[in-house]
C-alpha positions as CSV (number, residue, x, y, z in Angstrom):
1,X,19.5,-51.0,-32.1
2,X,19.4,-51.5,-28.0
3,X,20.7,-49.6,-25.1
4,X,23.8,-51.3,-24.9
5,X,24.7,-50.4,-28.1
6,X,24.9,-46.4,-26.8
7,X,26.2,-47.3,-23.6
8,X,29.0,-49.4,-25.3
9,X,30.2,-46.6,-27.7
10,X,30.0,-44.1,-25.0
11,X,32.6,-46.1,-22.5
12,X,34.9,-47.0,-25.1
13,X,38.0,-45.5,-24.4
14,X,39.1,-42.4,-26.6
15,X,42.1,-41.8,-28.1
16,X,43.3,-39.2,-30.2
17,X,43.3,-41.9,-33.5
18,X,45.0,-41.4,-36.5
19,X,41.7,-41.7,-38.5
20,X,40.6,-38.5,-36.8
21,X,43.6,-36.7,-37.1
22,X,43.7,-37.8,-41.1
23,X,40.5,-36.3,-41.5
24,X,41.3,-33.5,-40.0
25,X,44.2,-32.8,-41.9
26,X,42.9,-33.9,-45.3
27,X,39.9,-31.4,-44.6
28,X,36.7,-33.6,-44.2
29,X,36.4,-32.8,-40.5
30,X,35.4,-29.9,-39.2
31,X,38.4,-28.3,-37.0
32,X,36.7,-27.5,-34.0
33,X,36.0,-31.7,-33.8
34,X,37.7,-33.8,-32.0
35,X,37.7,-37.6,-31.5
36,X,35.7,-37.3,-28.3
37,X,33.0,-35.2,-29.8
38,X,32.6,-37.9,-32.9
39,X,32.1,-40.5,-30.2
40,X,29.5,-39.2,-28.1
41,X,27.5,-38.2,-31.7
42,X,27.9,-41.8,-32.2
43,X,26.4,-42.7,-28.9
44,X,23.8,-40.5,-29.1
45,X,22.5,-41.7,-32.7
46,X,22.2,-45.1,-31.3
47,X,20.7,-44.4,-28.0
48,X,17.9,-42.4,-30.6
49,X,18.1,-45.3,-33.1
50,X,16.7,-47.8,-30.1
51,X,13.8,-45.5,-29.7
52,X,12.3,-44.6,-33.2
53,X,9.9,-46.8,-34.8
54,X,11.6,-49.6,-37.4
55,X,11.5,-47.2,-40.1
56,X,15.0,-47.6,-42.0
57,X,14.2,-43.7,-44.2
58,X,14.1,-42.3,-41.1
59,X,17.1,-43.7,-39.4
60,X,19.3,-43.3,-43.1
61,X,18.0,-39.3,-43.0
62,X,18.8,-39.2,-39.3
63,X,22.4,-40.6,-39.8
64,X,22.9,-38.1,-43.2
65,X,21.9,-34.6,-41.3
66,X,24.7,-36.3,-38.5
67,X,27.1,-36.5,-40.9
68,X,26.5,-33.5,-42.8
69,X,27.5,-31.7,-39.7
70,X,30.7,-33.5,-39.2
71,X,32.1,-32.0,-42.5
72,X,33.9,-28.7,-42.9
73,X,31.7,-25.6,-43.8
């Protein structure tokens, strides 16, 4: 991963999308999420991605705990 990728994700423009709002609805989000909040996580895992040693376990078990925390407690 590189820089750009983080800085990308983080200027796209956000919109409420209808894949949020399904998850939402459907329960696999957590409510207090929005689609805002699911971008900058996405930013931030690939600004950290560009900075950790090539070591694919660590990245996979970095991008699990991020997810775990997306869903609904």
């Amino acid at each position: 991963m590189y820089d750009g990728l983080a800085q990308a994700v983080a200027r796209t423009p956000v919109h409420e999308s209808d894949t949020c709002r399904f998850s939402l609805d459907a329960g696999t989000l957590r409510a207090d999420m929005d689609a805002y909040d699911v971008r900058h996580l996405a930013a931030a895992m690939a600004r950290v991605g560009g900075q950790l040693p090539p070591d694919p376990d660590r990245r996979t078990r970095l991008l699990r705990m991020m997810l775990d925390g997306l869903r609904p407690r």
